[in-house]
Biotite code that builds the C-alpha atoms (Angstrom):
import biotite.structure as struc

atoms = struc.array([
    struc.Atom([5.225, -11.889, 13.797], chain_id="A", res_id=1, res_name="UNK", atom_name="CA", element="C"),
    struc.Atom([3.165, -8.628, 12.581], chain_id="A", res_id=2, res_name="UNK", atom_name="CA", element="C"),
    struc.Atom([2.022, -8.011, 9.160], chain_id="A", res_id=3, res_name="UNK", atom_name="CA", element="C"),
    struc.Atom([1.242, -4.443, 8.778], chain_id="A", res_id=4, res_name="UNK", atom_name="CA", element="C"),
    struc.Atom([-1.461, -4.003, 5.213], chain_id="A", res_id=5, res_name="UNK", atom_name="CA", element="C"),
    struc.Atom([-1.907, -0.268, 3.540], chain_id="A", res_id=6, res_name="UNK", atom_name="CA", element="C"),
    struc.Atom([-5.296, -0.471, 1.339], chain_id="A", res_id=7, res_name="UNK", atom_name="CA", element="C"),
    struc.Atom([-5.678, 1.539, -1.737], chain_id="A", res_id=8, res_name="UNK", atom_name="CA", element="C"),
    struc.Atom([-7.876, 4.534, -1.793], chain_id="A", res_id=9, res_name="UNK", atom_name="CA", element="C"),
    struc.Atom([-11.559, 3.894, -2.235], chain_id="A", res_id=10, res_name="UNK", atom_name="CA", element="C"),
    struc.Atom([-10.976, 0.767, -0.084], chain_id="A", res_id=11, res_name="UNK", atom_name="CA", element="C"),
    struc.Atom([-10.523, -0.176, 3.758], chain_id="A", res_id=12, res_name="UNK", atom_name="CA", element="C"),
    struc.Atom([-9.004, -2.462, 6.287], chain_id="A", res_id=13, res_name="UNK", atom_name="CA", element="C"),
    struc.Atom([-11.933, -4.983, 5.265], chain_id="A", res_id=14, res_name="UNK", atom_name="CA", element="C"),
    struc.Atom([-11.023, -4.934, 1.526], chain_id="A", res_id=15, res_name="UNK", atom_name="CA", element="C"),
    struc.Atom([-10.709, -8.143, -0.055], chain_id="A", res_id=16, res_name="UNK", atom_name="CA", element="C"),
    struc.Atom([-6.845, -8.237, -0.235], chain_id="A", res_id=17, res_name="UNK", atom_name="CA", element="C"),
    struc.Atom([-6.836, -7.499, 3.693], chain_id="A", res_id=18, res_name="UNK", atom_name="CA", element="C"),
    struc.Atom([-9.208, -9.931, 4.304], chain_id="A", res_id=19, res_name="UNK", atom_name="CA", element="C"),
    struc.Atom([-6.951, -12.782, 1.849], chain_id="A", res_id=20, res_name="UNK", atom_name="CA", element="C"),
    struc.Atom([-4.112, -11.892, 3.557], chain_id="A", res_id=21, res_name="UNK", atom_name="CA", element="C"),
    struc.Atom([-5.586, -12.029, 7.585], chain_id="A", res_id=22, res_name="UNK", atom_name="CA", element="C"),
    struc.Atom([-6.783, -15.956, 6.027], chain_id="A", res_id=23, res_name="UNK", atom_name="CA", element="C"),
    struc.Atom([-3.356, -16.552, 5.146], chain_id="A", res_id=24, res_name="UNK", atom_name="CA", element="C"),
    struc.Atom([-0.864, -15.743, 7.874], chain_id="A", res_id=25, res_name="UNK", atom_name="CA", element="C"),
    struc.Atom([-4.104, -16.763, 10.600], chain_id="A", res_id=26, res_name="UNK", atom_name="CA", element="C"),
    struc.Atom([-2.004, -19.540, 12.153], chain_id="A", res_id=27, res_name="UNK", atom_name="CA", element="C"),
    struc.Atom([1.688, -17.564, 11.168], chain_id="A", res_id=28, res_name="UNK", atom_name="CA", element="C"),
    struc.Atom([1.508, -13.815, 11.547], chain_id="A", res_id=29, res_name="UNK", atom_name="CA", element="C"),
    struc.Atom([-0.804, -11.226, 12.786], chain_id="A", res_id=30, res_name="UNK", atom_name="CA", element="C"),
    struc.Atom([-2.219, -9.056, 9.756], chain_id="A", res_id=31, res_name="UNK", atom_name="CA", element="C"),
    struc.Atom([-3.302, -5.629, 11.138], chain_id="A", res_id=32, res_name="UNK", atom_name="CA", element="C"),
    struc.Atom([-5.403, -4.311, 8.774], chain_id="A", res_id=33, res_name="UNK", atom_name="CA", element="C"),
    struc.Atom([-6.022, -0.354, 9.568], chain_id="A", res_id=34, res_name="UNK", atom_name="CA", element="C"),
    struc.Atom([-8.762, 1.930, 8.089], chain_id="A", res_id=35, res_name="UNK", atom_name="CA", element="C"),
    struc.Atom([-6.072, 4.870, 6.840], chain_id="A", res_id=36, res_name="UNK", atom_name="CA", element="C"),
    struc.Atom([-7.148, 8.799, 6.757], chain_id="A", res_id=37, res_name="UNK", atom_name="CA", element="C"),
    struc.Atom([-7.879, 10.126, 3.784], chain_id="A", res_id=38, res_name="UNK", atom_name="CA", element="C"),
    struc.Atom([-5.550, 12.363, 3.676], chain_id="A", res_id=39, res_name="UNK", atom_name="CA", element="C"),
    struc.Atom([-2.069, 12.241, 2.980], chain_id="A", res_id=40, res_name="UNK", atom_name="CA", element="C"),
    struc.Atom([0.187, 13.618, 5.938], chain_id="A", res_id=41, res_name="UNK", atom_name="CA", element="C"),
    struc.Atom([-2.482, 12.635, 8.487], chain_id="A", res_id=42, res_name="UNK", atom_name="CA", element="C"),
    struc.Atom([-2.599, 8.826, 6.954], chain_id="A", res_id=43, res_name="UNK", atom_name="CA", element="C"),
    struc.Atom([1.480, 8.872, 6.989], chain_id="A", res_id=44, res_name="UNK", atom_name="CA", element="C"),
    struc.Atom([1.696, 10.385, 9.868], chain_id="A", res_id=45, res_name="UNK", atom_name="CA", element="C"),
    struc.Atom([-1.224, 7.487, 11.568], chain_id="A", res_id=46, res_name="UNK", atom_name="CA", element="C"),
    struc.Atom([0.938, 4.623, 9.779], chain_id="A", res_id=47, res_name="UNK", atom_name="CA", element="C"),
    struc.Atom([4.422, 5.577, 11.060], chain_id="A", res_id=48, res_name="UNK", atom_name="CA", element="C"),
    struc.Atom([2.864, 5.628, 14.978], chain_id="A", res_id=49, res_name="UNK", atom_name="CA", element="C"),
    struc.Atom([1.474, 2.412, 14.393], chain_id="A", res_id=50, res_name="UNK", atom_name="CA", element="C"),
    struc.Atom([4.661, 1.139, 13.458], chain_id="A", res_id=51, res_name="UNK", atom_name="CA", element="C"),
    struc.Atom([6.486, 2.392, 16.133], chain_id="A", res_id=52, res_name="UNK", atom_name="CA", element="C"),
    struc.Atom([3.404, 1.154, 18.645], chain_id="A", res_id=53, res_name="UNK", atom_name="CA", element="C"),
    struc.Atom([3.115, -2.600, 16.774], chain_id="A", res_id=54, res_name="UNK", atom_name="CA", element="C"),
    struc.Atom([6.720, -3.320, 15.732], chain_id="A", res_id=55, res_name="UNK", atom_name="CA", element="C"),
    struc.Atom([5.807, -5.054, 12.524], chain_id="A", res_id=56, res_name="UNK", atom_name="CA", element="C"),
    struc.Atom([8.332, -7.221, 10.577], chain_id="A", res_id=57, res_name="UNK", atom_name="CA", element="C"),
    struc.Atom([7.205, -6.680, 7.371], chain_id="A", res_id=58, res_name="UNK", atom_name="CA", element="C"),
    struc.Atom([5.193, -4.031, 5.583], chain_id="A", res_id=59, res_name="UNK", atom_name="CA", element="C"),
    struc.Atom([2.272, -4.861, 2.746], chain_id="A", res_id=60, res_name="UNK", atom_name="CA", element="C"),
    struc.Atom([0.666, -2.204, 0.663], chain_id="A", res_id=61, res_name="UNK", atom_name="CA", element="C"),
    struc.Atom([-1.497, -2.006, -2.830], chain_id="A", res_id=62, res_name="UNK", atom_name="CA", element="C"),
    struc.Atom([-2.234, 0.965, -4.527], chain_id="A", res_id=63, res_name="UNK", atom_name="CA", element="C"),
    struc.Atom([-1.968, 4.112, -2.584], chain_id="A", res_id=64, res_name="UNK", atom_name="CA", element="C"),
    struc.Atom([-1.420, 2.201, 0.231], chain_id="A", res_id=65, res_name="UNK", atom_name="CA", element="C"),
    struc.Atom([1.900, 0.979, -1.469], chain_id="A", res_id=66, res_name="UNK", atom_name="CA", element="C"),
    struc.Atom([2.304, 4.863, -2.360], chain_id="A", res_id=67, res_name="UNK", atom_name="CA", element="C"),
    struc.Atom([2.612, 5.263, 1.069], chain_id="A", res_id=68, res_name="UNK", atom_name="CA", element="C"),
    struc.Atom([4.422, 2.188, 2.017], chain_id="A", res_id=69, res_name="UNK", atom_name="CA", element="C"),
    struc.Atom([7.582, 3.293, 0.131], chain_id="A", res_id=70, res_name="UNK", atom_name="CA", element="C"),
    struc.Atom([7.673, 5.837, 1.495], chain_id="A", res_id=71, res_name="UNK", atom_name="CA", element="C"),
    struc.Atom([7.328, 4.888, 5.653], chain_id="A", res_id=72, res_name="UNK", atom_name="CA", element="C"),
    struc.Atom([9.155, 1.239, 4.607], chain_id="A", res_id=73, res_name="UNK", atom_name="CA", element="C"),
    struc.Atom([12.342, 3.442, 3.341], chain_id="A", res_id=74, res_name="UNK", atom_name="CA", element="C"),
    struc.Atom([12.808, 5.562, 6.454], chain_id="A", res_id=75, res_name="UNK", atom_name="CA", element="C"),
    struc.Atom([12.610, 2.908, 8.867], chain_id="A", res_id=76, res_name="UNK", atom_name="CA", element="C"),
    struc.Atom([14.287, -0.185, 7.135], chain_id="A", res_id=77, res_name="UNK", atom_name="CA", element="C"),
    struc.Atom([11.474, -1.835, 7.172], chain_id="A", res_id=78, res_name="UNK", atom_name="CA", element="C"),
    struc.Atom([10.910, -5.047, 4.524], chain_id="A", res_id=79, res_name="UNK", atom_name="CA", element="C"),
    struc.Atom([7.956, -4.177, 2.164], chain_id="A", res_id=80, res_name="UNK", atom_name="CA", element="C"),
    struc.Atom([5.710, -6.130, -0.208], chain_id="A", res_id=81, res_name="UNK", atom_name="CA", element="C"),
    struc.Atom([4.225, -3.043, -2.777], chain_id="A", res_id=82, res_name="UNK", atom_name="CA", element="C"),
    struc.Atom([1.478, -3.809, -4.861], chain_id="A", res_id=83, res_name="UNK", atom_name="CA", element="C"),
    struc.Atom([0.852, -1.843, -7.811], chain_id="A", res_id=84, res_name="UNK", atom_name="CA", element="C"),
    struc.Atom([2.455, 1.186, -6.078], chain_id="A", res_id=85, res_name="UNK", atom_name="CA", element="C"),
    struc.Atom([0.311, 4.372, -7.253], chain_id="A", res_id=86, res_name="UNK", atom_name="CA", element="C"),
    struc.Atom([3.042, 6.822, -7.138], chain_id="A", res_id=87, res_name="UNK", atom_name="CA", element="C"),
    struc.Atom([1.307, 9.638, -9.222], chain_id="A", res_id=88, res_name="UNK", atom_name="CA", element="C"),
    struc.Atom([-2.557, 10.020, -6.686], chain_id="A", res_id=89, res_name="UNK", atom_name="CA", element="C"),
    struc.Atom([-2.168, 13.614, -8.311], chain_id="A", res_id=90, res_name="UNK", atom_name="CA", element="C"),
    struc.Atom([-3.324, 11.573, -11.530], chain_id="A", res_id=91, res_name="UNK", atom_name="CA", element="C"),
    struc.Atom([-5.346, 9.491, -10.500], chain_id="A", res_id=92, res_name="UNK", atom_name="CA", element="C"),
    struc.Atom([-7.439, 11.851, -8.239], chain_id="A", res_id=93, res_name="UNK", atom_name="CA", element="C"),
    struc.Atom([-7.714, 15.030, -10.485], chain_id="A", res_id=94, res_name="UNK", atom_name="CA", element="C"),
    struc.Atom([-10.299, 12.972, -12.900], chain_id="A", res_id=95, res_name="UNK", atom_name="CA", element="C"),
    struc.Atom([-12.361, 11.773, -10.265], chain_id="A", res_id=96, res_name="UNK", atom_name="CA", element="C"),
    struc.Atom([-13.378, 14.912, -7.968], chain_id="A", res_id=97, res_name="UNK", atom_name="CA", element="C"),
    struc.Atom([-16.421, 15.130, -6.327], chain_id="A", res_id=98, res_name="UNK", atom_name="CA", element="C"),
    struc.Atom([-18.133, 12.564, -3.985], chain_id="A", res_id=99, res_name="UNK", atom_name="CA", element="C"),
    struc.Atom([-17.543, 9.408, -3.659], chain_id="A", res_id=100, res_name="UNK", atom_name="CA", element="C"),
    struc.Atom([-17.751, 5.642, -1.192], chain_id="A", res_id=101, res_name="UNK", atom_name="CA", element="C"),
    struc.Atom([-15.485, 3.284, -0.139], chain_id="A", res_id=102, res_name="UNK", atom_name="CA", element="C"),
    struc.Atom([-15.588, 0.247, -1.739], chain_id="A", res_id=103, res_name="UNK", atom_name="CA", element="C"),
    struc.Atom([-15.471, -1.496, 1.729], chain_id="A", res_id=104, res_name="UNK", atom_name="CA", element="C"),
    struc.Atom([-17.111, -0.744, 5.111], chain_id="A", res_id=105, res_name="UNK", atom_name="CA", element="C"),
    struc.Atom([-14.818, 1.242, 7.429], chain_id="A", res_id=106, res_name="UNK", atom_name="CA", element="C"),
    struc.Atom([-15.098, 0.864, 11.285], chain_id="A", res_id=107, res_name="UNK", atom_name="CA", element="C"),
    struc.Atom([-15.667, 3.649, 11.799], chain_id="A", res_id=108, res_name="UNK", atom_name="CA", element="C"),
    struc.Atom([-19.047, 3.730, 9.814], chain_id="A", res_id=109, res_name="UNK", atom_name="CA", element="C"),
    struc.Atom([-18.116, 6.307, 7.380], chain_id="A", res_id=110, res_name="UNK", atom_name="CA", element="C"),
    struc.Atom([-18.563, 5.169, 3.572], chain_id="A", res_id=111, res_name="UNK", atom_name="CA", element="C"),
    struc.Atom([-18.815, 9.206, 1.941], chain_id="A", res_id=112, res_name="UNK", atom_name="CA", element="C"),
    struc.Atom([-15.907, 10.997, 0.987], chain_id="A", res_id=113, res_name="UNK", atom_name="CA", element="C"),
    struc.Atom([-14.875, 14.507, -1.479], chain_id="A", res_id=114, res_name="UNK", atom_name="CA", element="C"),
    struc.Atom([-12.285, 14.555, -3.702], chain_id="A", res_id=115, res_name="UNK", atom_name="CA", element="C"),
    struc.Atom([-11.524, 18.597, -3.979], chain_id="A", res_id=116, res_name="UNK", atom_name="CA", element="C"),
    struc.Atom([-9.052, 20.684, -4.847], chain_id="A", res_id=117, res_name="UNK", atom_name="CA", element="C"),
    struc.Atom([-7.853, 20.584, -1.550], chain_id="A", res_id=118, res_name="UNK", atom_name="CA", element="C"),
    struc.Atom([-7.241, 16.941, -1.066], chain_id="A", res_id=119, res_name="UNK", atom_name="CA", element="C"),
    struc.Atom([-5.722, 17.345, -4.478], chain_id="A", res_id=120, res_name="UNK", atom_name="CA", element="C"),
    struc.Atom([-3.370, 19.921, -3.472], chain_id="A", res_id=121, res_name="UNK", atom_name="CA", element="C"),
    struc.Atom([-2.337, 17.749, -0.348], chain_id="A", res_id=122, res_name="UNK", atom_name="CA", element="C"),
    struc.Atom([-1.419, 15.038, -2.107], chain_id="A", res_id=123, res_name="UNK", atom_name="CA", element="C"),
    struc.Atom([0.435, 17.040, -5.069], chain_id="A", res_id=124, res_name="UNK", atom_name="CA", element="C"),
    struc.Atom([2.999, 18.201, -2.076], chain_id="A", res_id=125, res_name="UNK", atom_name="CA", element="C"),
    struc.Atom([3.379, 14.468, -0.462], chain_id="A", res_id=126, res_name="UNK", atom_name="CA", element="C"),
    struc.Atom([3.812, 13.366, -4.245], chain_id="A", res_id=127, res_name="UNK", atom_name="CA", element="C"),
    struc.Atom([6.683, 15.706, -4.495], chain_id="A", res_id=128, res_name="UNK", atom_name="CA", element="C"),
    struc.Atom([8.268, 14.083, -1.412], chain_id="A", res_id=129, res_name="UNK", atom_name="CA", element="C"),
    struc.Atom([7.815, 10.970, -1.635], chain_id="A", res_id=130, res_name="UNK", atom_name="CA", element="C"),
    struc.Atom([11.345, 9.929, -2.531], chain_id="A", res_id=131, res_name="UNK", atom_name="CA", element="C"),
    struc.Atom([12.986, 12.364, -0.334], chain_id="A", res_id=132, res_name="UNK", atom_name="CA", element="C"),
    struc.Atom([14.002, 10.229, 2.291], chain_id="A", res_id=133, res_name="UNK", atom_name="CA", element="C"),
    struc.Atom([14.709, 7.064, -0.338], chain_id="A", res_id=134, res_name="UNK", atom_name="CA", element="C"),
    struc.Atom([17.404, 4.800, 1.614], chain_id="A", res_id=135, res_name="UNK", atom_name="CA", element="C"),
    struc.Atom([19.722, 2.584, -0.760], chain_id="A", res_id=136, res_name="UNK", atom_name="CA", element="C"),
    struc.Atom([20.101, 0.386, 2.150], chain_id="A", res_id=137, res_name="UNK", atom_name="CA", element="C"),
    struc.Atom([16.530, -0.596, 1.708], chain_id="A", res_id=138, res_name="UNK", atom_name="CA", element="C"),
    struc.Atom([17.053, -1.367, -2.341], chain_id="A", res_id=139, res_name="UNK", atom_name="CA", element="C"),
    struc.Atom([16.755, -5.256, -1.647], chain_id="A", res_id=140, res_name="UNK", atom_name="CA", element="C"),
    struc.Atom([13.662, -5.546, 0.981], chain_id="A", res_id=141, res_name="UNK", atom_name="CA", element="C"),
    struc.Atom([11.534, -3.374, -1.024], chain_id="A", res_id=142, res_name="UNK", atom_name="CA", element="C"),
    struc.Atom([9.612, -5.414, -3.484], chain_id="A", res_id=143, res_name="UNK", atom_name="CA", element="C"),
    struc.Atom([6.886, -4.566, -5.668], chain_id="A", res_id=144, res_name="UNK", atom_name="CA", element="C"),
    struc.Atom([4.088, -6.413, -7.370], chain_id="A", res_id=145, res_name="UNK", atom_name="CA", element="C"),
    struc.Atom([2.508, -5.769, -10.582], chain_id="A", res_id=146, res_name="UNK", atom_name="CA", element="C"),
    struc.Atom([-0.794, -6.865, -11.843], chain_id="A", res_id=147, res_name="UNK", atom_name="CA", element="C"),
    struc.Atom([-0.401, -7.665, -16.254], chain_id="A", res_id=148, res_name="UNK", atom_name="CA", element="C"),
    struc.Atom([-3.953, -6.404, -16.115], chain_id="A", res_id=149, res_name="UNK", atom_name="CA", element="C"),
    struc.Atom([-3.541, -3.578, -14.292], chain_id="A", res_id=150, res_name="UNK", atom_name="CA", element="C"),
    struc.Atom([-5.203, -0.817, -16.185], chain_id="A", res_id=151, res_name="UNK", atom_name="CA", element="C"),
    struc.Atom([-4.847, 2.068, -13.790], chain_id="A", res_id=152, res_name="UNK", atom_name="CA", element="C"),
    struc.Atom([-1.207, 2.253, -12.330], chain_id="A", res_id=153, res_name="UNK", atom_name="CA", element="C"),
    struc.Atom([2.113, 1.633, -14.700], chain_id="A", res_id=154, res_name="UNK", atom_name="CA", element="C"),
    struc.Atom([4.959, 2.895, -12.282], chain_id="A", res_id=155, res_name="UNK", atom_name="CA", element="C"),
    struc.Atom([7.443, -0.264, -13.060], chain_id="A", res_id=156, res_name="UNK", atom_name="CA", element="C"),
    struc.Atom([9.900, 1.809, -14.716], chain_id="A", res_id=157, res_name="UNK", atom_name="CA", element="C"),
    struc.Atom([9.616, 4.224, -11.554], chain_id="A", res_id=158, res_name="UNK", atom_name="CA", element="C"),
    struc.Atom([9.681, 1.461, -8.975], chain_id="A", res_id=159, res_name="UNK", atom_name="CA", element="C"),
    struc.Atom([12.512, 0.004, -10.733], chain_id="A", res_id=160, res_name="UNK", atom_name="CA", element="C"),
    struc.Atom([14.744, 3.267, -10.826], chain_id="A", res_id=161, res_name="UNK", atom_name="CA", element="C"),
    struc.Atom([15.127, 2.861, -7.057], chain_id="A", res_id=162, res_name="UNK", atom_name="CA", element="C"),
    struc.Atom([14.531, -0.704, -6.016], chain_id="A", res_id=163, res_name="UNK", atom_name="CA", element="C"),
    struc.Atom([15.553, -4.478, -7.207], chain_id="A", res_id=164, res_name="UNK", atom_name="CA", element="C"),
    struc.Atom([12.801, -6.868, -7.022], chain_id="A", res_id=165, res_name="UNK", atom_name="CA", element="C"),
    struc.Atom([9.854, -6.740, -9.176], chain_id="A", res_id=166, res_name="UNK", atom_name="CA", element="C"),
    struc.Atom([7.395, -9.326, -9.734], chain_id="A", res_id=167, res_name="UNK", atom_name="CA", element="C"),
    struc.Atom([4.249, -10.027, -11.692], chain_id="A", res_id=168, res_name="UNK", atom_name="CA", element="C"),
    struc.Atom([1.112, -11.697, -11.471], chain_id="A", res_id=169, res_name="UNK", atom_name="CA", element="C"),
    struc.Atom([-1.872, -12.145, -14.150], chain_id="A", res_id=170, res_name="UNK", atom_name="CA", element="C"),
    struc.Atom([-4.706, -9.902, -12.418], chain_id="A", res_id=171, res_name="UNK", atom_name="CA", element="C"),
    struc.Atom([-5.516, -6.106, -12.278], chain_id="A", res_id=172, res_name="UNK", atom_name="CA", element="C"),
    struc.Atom([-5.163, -3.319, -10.001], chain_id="A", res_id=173, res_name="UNK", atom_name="CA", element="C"),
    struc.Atom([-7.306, -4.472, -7.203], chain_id="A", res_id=174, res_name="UNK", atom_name="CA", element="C"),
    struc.Atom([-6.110, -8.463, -6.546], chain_id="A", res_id=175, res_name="UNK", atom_name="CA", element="C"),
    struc.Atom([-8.432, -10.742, -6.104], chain_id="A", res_id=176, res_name="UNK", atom_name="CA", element="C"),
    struc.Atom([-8.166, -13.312, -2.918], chain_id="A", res_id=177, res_name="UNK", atom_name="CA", element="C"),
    struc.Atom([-6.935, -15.813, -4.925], chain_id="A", res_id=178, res_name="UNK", atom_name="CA", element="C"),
    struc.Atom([-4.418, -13.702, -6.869], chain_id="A", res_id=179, res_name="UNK", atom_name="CA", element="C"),
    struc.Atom([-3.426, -12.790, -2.895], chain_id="A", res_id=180, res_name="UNK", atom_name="CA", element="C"),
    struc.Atom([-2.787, -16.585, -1.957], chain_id="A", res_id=181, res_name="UNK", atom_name="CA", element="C"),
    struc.Atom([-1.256, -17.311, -5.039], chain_id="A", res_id=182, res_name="UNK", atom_name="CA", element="C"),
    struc.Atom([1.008, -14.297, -5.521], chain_id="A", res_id=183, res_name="UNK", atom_name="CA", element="C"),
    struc.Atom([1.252, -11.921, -2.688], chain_id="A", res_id=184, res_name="UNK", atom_name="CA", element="C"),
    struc.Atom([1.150, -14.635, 0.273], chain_id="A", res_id=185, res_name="UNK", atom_name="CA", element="C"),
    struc.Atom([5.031, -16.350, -1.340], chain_id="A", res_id=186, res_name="UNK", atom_name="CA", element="C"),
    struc.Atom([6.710, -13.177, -1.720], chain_id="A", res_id=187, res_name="UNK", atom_name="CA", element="C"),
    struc.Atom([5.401, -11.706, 2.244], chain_id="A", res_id=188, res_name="UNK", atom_name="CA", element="C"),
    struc.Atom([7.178, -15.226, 3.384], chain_id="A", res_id=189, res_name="UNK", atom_name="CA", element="C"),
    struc.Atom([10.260, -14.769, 1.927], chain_id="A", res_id=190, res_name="UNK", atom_name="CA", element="C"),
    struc.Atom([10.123, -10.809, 3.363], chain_id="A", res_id=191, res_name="UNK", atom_name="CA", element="C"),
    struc.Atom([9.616, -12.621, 6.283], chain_id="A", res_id=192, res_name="UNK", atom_name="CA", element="C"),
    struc.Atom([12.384, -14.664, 6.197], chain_id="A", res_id=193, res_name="UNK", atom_name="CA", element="C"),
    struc.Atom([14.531, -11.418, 5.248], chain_id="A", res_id=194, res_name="UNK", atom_name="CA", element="C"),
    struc.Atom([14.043, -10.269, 8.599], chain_id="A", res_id=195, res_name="UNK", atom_name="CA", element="C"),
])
């Protein structure tokens, strides 16, 4: 069994809710755990050849990594597990250009990134696409998650136009490791079992 996990954007492969989920499923499932590109088509296209490569059962994103998720989980019937799906990065990044680190080391050493106008402008188009190839097949194995605390992302109502199963659990955007165990780490078994 494979696990594939999307992080959000300022974070990595060796976030905290990677790291809480690779604990969980150690003795179950592998968790791969990629550093994703920063940009939009290059990080889809990067997550849809490691799909095809690693064959994973079920498909785990938070944040933008759930942004992209959707999308990738849709077109290839794959189960997914979306936390706090950002579905608007247009949003979110416009009010934070300039530079920036990742919250978590990358292995590739890199920990500086630019927001610009040109990351911006990628996104914006991927944004606009993002639904395009929306399968109703895939209406009950994509689930999302939504922290009660969650002060960034409120895409419910979105997530819910085009999907079935919503959940909720009492932290923010980001969960903690516990919140992962507790929350995340039921719903990926039953996704599992969906398989």
């Amino acid at each position: 069994m494979k696990i594939l996990f999307l992080h959000g954007f300022f974070a990595s492969g060796q976030c905290v809710p990677a790291e809480a989920l690779r604990e969980a499923f150690r003795d179950k499932a592998e968790v791969l755990t990629p550093d994703l590109p920063i940009h939009p088509e290059e990080a889809l296209k990067f997550i849809r050849k490691l799909i095809e490569r690693e064959k994973p059962q079920v498909l785990v994103g938070n944040s933008c990594g759930a942004f992209y998720a959707q999308m990738v989980a849709s077109e290839v019937a794959l189960p997914a597990l979306l936390g706090n799906p950002y579905f608007k990065m247009t949003e979110f990044l416009k009010t934070r250009i300039g530079a920036h680190q990742y919250k978590s080391p990358r292995k590739d050493g890199l920990q500086d990134f630019v927001i610009d106008a040109q990351l911006i402008t990628e996104f914006t188009q991927t944004e606009a696409r993002q639904f395009d190839n929306y399968n109703p097949t895939c209406k009950e194995n994509i689930w999302g998650i939504f922290g009660e605390q969650d002060t960034l992302a409120h895409f419910e109502p979105l997530f819910q136009h085009y999907y079935s199963h919503s959940y909720h659990f009492p932290g923010g955007h980001t969960p903690t490791a516990d919140e992962v165990h507790l929350y995340y780490v039921p719903l990926i078994e039953k996704l599992l079992k969906v398989v």
